[in-house]
C-alpha positions in Angstrom: 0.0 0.0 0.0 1.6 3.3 -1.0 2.3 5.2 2.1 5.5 7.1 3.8 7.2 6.1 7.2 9.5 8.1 9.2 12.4 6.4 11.4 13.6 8.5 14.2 17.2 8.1 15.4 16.7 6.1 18.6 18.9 3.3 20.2 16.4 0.9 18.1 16.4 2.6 14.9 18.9 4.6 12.5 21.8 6.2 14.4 21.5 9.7 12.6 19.6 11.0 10.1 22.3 13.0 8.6 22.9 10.2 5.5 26.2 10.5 3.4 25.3 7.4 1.5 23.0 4.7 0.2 23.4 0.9 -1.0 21.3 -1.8 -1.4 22.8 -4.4 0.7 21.7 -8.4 1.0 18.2 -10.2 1.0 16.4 -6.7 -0.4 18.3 -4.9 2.8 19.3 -1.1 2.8 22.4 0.4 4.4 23.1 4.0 5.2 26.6 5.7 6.1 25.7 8.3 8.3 28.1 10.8 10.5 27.3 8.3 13.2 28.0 4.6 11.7 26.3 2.3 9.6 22.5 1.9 9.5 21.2 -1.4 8.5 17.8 -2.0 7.3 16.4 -5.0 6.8 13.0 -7.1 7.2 14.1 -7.7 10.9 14.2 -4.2 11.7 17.1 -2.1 12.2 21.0 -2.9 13.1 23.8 -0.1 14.6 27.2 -0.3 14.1 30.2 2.1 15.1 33.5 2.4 15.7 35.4 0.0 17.9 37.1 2.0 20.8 40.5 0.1 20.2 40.6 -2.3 17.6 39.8 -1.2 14.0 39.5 -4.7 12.8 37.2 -5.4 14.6 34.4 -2.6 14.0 34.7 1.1 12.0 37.7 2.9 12.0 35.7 6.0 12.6 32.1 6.6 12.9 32.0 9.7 10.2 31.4 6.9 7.5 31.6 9.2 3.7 31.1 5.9 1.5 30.3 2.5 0.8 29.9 -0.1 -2.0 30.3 -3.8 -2.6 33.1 -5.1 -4.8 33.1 -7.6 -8.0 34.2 -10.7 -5.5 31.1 -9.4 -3.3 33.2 -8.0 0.3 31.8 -4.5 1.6 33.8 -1.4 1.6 33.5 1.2 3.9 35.3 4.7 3.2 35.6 7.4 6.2 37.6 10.6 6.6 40.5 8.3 8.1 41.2 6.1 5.4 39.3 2.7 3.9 38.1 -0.7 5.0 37.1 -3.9 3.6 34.9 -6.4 5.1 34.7 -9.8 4.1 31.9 -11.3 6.8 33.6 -12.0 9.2 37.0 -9.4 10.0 37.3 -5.9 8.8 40.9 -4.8 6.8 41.8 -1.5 7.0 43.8 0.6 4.5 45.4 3.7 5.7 48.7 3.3 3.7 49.8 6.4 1.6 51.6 4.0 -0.6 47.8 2.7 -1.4 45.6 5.9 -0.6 47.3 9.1 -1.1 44.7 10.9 0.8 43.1 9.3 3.8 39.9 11.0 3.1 37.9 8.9 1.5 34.8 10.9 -0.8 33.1 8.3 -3.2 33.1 4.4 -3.6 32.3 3.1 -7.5 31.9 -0.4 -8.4 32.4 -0.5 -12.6 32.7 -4.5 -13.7 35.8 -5.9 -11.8 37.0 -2.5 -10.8 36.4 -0.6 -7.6 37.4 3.1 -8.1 38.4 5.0 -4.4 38.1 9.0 -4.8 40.2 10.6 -1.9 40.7 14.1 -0.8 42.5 16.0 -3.4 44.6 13.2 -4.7 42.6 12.2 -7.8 41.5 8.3 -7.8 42.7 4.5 -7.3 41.3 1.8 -8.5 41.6 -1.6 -7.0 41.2 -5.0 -9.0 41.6 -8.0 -7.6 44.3 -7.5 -5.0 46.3 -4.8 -7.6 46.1 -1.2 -6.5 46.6 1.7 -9.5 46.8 5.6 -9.0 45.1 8.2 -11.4 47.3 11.1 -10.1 45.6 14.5 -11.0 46.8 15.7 -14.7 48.8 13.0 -14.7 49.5 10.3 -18.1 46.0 9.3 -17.0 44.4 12.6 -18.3 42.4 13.0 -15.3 42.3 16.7 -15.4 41.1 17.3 -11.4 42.1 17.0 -8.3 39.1 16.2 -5.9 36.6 13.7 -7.0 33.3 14.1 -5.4 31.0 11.7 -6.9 30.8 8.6 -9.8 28.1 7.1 -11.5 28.6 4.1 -14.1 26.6 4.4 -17.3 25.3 0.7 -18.1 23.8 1.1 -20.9 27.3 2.6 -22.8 29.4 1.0 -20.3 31.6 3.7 -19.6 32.3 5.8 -15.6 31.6 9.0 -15.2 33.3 11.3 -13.0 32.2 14.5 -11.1 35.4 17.2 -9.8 34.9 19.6 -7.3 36.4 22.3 -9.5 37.5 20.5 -13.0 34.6 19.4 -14.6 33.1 16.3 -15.8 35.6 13.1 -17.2 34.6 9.6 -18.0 36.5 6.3 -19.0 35.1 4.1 -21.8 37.1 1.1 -21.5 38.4 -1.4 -18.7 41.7 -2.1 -20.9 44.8 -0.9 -19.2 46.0 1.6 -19.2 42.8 3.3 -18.9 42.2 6.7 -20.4 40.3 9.7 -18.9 38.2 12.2 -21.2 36.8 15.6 -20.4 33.0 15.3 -21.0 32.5 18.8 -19.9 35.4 21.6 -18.4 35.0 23.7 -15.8 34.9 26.3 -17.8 32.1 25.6 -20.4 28.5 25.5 -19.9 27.8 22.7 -17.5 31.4 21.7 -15.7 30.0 23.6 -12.6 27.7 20.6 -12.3 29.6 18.3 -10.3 27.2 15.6 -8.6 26.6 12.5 -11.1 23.9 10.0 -10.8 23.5 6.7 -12.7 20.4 6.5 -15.1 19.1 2.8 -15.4 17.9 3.4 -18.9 20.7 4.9 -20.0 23.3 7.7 -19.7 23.4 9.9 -15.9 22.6 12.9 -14.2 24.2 15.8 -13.4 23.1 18.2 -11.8 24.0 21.5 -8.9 21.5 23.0 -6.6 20.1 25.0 -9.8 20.0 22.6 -12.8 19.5 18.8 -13.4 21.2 17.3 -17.3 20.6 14.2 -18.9 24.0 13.7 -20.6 25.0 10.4 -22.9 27.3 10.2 -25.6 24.4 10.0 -28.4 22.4 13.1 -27.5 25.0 15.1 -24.9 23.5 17.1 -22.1 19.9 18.0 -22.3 18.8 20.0 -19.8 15.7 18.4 -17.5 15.1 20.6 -14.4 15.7 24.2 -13.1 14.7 24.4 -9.9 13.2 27.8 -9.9 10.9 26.8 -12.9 9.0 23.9 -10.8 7.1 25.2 -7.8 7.8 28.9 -5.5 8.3 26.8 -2.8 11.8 25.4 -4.5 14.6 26.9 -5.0 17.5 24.0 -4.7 18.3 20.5 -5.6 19.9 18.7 -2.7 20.4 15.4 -4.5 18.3 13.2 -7.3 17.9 9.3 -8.0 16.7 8.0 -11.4 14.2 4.7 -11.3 13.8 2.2 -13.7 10.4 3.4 -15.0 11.5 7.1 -16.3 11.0 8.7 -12.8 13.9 11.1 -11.6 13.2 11.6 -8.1 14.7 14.8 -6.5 15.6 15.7 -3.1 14.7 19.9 -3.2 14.4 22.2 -0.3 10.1 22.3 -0.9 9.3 18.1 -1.1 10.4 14.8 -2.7 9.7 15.9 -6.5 8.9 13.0 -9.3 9.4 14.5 -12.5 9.0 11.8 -15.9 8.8 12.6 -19.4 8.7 16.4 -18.4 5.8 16.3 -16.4 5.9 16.3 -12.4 3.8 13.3 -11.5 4.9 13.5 -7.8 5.7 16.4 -5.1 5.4 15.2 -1.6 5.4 17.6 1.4 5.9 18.1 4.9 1.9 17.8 5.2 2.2 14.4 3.4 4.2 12.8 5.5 8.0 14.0 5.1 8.4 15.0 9.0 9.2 18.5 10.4 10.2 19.8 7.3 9.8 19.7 3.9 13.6 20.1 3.3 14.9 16.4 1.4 18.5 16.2 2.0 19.2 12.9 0.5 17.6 10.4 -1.9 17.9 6.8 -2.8 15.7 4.2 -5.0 16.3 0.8 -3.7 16.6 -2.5 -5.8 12.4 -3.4 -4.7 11.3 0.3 -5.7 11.4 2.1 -2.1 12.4 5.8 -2.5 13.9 6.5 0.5 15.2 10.1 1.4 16.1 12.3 4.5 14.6 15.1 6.1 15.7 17.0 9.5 15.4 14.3 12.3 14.0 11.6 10.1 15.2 8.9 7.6 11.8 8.1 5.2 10.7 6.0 2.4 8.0 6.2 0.3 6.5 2.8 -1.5 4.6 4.6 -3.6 4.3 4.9 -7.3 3.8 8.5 -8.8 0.8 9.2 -11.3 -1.0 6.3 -10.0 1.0 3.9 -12.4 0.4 0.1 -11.3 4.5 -0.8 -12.4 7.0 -0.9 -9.2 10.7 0.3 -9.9 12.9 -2.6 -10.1 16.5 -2.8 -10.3 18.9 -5.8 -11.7 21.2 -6.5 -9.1 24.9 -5.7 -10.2 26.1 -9.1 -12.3 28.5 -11.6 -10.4 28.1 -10.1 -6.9 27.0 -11.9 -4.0 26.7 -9.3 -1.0 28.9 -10.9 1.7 27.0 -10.7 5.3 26.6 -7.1 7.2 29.3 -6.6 9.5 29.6 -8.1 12.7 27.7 -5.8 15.4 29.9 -4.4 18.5 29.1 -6.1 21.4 29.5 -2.8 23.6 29.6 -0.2 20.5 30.9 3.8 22.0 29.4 5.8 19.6 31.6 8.6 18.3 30.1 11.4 16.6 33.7 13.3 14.6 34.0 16.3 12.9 36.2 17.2 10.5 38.7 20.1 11.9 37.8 23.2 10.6 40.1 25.0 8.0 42.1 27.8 9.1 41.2 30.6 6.8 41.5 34.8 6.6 38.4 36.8 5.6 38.4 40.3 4.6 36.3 42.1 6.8 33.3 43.0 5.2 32.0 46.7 5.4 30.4 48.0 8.2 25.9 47.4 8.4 23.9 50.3 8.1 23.4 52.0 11.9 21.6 54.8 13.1 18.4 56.0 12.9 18.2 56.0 9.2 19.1 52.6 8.6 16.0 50.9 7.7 15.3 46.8 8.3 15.5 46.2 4.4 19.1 48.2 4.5 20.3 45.9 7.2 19.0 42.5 5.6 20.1 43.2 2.1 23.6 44.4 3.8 24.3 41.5 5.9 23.5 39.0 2.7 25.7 40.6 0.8 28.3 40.1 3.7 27.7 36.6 4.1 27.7 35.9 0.6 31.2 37.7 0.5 32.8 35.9 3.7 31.4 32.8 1.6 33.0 33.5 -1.4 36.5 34.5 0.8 36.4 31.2 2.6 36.0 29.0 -0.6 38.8 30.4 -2.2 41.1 30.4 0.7 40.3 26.5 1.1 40.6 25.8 -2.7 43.6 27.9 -3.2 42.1 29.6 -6.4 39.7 32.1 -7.6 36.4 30.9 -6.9 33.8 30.9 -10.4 30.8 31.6 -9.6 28.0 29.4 -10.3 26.1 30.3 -13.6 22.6 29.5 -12.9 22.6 30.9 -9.7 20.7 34.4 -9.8 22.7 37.6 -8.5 21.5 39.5 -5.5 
């Protein structure tokens, strides 16, 4: 029966609903890395796991878990701000090494074939296969032209990975023959390389897509543009993340509801009045392999099991070929959860100027002025971190 229902963190639920990200795990289970451990969903109910005080084979090295995915031979990796781990079912092995991972921060895990790709920090990508460990140095012979990696998503249909940078664009690989070669689909420069989140379309081709705009791009037809988010209700203004489904239905996470949008239509907008919580802020999104849309909202992980424009099909998805999910890890007997933060970066900001005062200083004067100064400190603080001049984002509107 189509329907939503809300978990709360509690000692017998998730452990946070702050989600960093989704994968379908065994027997039609769900698991979410979250800033504080692994969530486990399954027909049973819901299992907790976090770091172990002492012993990092034996539990998470950290609780501030950024990624997970399965692998070709079927063990599940987990990827943190401290560095990598593998668990086979029954021990966890942990990978910290630079001579492995040049960056211990670990931002996206991407299963393509036999390959399992490892974006860290600012160091560009590995790729592990089968025991064998390569580095795709940034602008190095691999023509990766970026440093930091924030998301992949594999193209079945053209069986080729795509790659989404933090600041250079859009690159994909077309074939698993060494040495692999990386392409620029779109520079940072051009029209859409400030799009730097990538999904995976089941029928073909991916998504990319920033808080303001949503592409379809494959190699036939190149990026067609889908969604702007000021164009579908007044109540949205940003994307926060998107999931395709099987059926033609890109679900989107936006700051107003769950949005279903297929064949350029919205068939779907859910609300905080139909069940989405507190809010109607979706943070996260995720379509599961037996057609659940799950997605996060302040204090609440969700799912939705219905269909949009009363269609009778459910989404179904083809698990990945030749994998066999091993067994969730092994719960703590005594598990200390530890909730950690990433330090914050050192960083100089020129003062902005002074707000309107006195008497003739009006409310609207003070708002507009101290949006302007945030927006400035903002635009200080990103450049600082990146080292570079910051571009501004083009479908963003000026204030």
């Amino acid at each position: 029966m189509a329907g939503t229902e809300l978990f709360e963190p509690a000692s017998d639920t998730c452990t946070s609903d702050r989600v960093l990200d989704t994968v379908n795990g065994p027997g039609g289970s769900v698991i979410f890395a979250t800033d504080n451990g692994i969530s486990f969903y399954s027909e049973n109910g819901w299992e907790r796991f976090h770091a172990h005080p002492s012993n990092a084979s034996l539990g998470l090295l950290d609780d501030m878990v950024l990624a997970l995915e399965y692998d070709a031979d079927g063990d599940f990796w987990i990827g943190s701000g401290r560095g990598l781990q593998r668990f086979d079912g029954r021990s966890f092995q942990v990978f910290t090494d630079v001579a492995l991972l040049k960056d211990p921060i670990v931002r996206d895990l991407q299963r393509w074939g036999d390959d399992l790709f490892v974006a860290t920090g600012s160091s560009g990508l590995h790729r592990y296969r089968h025991g064998e460990w390569t580095w795709y140095r940034p602008f190095g012979s691999s023509g990766l032209g970026c440093y930091s990696v924030g998301s992949m998503a594999v193209d079945a249909e053209n069986d080729r990975l795509v790659v989404g940078s933090m600041t250079g664009g859009l690159w994909e690989v077309r074939d698993h023959v060494d040495p692999i070669r990386f392409s620029p689909v779109e520079r940072t420069g051009a029209r859409y390389g400030l799009l730097r989140e990538v999904r995976a379309d089941p029928l073909g081709g991916c998504y990319a897509f920033n808080e303001s705009l949503i592409v379809h791009q494959d190699p036939d037809r190149g990026f067609v543009e889908v969604l702007h988010a000021n164009r579908l209700r007044p109540t949205i203004s940003r994307f926060n993340d998107c999931a395709a489904a099987s059926d033609g239905t890109l679900w989107c996470a936006t700051d107003g509801g769950l949005v279903g949008w297929r064949e350029g239509e919205l068939v779907a907008l859910l609300e905080r009045k139909d069940g989405l919580g507190v809010s109607s802020n979706v943070r996260t999104i995720f379509v599961d392999e037996a057609g659940r849309c799950w997605f996060t909202t302040p204090g609440f992980i969700g799912v939705y099991t219905g269909t949009p424009a009363s269609t009778d099909s459910r989404i179904e998805f083809q698990a990945p070929a030749s994998v066999t999910p091993s067994a969730s890890p092994t719960a703590i007997s005594t598990p200390i959860p530890v909730t950690l933060s990433p330090s914050p970066a050192r960083v100089e900001v020129t003062a902005s100027p002074p707000l309107p005062q006195g008497p003739l200083a009006t409310l609207e004067q003070v708002l507009v002025e101290g949006v302007r100064a945030a927006l400035r400190a903002a635009e200080t603080i990103a450049r600082n971190i990146r080292g570079e001049t910051s571009q501004p984002d083009p479908y963003r509107a000026n204030l």
